[in-house]
N, C-alpha and C positions, 0 to 999 in steps of 0.2 A: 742170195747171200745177205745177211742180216747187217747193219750199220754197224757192229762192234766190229764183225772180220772184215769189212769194208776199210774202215779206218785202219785196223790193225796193217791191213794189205797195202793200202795208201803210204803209211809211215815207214815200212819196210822198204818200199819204193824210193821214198823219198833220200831215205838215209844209207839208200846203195847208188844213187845214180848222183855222180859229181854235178852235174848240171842243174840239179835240182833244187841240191843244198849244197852252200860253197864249202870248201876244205874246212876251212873254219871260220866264224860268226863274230865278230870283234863285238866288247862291252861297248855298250851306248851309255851315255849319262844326258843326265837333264840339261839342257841347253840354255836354261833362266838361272843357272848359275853362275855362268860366264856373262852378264849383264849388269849394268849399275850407272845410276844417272845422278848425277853431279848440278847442283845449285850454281848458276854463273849470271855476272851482269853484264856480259856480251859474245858475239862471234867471233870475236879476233883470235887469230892464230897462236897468240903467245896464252892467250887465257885456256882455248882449247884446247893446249898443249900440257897445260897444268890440269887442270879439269879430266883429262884423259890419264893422266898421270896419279891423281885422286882415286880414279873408279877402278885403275890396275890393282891400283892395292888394296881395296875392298874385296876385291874379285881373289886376290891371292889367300888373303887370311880365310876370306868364305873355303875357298876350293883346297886349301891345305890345312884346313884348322889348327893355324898357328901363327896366333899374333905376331909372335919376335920373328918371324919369317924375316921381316920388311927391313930389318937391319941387316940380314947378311946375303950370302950369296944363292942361289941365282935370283933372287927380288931384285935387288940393286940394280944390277945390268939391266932387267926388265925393264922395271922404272926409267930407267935412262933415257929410254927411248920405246915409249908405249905406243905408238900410232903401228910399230912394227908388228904388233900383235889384236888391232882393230880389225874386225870384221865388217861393222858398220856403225852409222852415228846419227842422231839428227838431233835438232834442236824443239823445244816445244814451250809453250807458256802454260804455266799451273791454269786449268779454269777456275773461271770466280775469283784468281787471287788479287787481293787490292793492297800494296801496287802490284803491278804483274811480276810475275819470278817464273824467269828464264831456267827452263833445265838442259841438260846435254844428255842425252840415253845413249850408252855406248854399247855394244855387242863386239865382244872380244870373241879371237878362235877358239874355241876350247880346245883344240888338236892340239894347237903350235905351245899354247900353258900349256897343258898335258905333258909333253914331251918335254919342253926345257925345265920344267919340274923335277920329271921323271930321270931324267939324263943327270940330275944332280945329287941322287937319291932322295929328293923329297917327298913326304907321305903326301898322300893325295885322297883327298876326300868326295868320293861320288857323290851320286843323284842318287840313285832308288833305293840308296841302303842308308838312306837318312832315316831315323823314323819317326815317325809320327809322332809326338807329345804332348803329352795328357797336360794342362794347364790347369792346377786349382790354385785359386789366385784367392787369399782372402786378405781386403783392404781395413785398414781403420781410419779414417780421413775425417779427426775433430770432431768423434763423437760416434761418428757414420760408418755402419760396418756391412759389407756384402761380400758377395763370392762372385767373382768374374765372372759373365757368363758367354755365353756364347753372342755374336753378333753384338755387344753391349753400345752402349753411346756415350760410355766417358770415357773421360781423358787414358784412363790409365788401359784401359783393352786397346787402345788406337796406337798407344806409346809402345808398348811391347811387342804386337806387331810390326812395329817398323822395325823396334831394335829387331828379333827374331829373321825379318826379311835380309836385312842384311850381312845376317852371318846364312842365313840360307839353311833358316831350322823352320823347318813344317808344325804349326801348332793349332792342336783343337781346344776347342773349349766344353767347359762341363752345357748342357743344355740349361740345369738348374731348374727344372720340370719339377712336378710333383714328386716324382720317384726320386730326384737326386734330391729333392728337397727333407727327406724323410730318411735319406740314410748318407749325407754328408753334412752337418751343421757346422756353421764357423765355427763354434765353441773346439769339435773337433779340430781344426786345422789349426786354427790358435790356439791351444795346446799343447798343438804336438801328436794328439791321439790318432794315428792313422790310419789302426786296423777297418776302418768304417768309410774309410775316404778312398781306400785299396779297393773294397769289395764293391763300391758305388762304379770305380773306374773301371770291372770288367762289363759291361755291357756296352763301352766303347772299344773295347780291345784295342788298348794303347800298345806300341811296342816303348814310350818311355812315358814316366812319369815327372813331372815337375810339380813342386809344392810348395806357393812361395806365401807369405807373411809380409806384409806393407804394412809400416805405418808412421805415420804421418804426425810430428813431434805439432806442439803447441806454438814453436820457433819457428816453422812452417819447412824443415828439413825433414828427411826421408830416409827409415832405416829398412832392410830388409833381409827376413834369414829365408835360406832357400834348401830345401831338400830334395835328391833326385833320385831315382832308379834306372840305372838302362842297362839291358845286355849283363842283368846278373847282379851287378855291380851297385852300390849306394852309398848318396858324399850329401854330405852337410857343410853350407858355406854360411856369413852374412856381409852384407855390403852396406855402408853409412856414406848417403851423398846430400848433398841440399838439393838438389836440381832431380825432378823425378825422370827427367828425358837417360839423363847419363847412369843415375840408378839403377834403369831399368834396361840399359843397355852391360851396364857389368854384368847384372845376374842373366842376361843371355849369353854374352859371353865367353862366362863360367860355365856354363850347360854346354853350351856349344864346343869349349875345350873340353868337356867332360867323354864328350860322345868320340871326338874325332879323334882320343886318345885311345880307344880300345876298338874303333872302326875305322880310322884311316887308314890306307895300304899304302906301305912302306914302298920307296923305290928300287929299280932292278939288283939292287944287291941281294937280295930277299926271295928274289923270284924261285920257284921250284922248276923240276921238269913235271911232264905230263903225268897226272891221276884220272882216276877213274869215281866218278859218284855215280850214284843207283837212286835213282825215282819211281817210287812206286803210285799206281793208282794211277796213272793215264791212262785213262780208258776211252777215250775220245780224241779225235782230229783237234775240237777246240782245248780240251785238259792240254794237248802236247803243244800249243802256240803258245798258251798262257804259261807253259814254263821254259819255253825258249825266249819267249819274250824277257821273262825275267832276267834269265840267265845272263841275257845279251847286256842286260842292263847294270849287271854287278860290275863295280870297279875291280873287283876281289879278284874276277875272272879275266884273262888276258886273250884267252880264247879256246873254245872248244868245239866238240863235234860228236855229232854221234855214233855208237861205238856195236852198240848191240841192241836188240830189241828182244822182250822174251813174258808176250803176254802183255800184263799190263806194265810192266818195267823195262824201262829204260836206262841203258847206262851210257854215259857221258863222260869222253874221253875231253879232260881239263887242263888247260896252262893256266898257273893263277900268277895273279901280283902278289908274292906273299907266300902264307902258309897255308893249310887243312882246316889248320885252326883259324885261323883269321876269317874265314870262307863258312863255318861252322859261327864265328858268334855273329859274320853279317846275315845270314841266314836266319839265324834265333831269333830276330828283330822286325823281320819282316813277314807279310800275309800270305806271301804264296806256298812257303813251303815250310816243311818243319821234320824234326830227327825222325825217322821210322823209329817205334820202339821196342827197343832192344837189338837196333843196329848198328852193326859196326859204323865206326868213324866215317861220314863218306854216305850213308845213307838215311836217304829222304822218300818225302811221302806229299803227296799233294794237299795243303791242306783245304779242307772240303767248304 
């Protein structure tokens, strides 16, 4: 028997015998979402208590993308008593910081948020269906003008990183090599001209784009316009701050309410019953983990199982959080799968 009807025989196996493979696979999300570490000048209980109280609400706005969350209900309640929703904590001192600076790293449930979210109907913003965003960054700092690159050493790639970490947006940067050097030039991005800075960012296969413009007044204030693409969609903002920390934390912000607005999944009022999607092109034991894996990983998906087997397709019996459609533009965004073409709503293909 040759390794293709081996696997095939295996999966058929798998997907008849309850023991094997449970009823159904609940969504997993990233677990560094539900994290966040708080600057404090000591251990005592009443500071820990505020400090833990700080990092719930980073954790909220990250995992529901939505600032104004934090004024009504269920944030409120949360907040009131955050230690109810700790999973673990410890303390640490910055290395090399002179003076030393005490942090608090908290690790929140993600189940118990999940659910008191979810029980509210509020949208909720996964792990895997974040995506990845393309970063072209071009500065003008008193004369000085570059393009952000990847791994860079100044201030402002270090700055927006942070901001970025804290809403819990995944960001790459251009390499800035030869080849990106030859077909993106600042001139381009300061501009505006972007058909050249589009076709530079397919050999990263971003699922979003960002394209921001710094610069840096003579009064030593900081303006910035920003243009995005994700999931179809594309928005033009600018932000004017003196401080390039908080600057740079708007225009992530901004992106980050951009995304979580046509990718977070709405709460159980929303829910559907059970569907059916089609995957094609599994042709292997490892093709079929790598898209359970995924699967497992969607927030979109509430839970599923599989349903039939027939060759290389699979089809997959779906509860979602949500809609078809909702499930279809967090799909479009990500690596592992993508529409079969010219198939119906509902069918996918592995992509290679």
């Amino acid at each position: 028997m040759d390794k293709t009807r081996r696997w095939k025989r295996l999966l058929v196996i798998i997907a008849c015998i309850p023991g094997l493979l449970p009823a159904f696979a609940g969504a997993v999300t990233g677990q560094d979402l539900f994290e966040s570490e708080v600057t404090v000048t000591s251990q005592q209980p009443d500071e820990r208590k505020a400090a833990m109280k700080q990092a719930l609400a980073e954790v909220l706005v990250r995992v529901s993308g939505q600032r104004e969350l934090l004024g009504k209900e269920p944030a409120k309640s949360m907040l009131d008593d955050p230690a109810r929703y700790v999973q673990q904590y410890r303390y640490y001192t910055v290395p090399d910081s002179r003076p030393a600076e005490l942090k608090l790293r908290v690790r929140f449930d993600g189940n118990a948020v999940r659910t008191a979210l979810r029980q509210q109907g509020v949208s909720y913003w996964g792990g895997s269906e974040r995506p990845d965003t393309l970063v072209w960054l071009a500065v003008e700092d008193r004369g000085e003008r570059y393009i952000v690159p990847a791994q860079d050493s100044r201030a402002v790639y270090r700055k927006i990183q942070a901001a970025a970490q804290q809403r819990g947006v995944p960001l790459i940067f251009p390499l800035m090599d030869l080849e990106d050097q030859s077909s993106a030039r600042f001139s381009d991005l300061w501009g505006g001209f972007f058909e050249r800075v589009l076709a530079a960012s397919e050999r990263y296969n971003p699922s979003a784009i960002l394209i921001g413009r710094l610069n840096r007044a003579p009064s030593g204030g900081w303006v910035a316009r920003w243009d995005m693409q994700v999931a179809g969609a594309s928005s033009s903002w600018s932000d004017n701050n003196q401080q390039l920390d908080s600057l740079l934390q708007a225009g992530l912000d901004s992106a980050a309410d951009r995304q979580a607005s046509r990718l977070a999944v709405s709460g159980p009022g929303v829910s559907t019953g059970a569907i059916t999607i089609t995957v094609d092109d599994i042709s292997t034991l490892a093709a079929y983990a790598r898209v359970t894996d995924y699967l497992s990983s969607l927030t979109a998906i509430r839970q599923f199982q599989v349903e039939q087997v027939a060759g290389s397709r699979v089809n997959y019996a779906v509860q979602l959080n949500g809609t078809l459609q909702g499930l279809a533009q967090t799909i479009i965004i990500g690596t592992v799968l993508e529409p079969s073409p010219g198939g119906a709503p509902g069918s996918y293909r592995l992509r290679q």
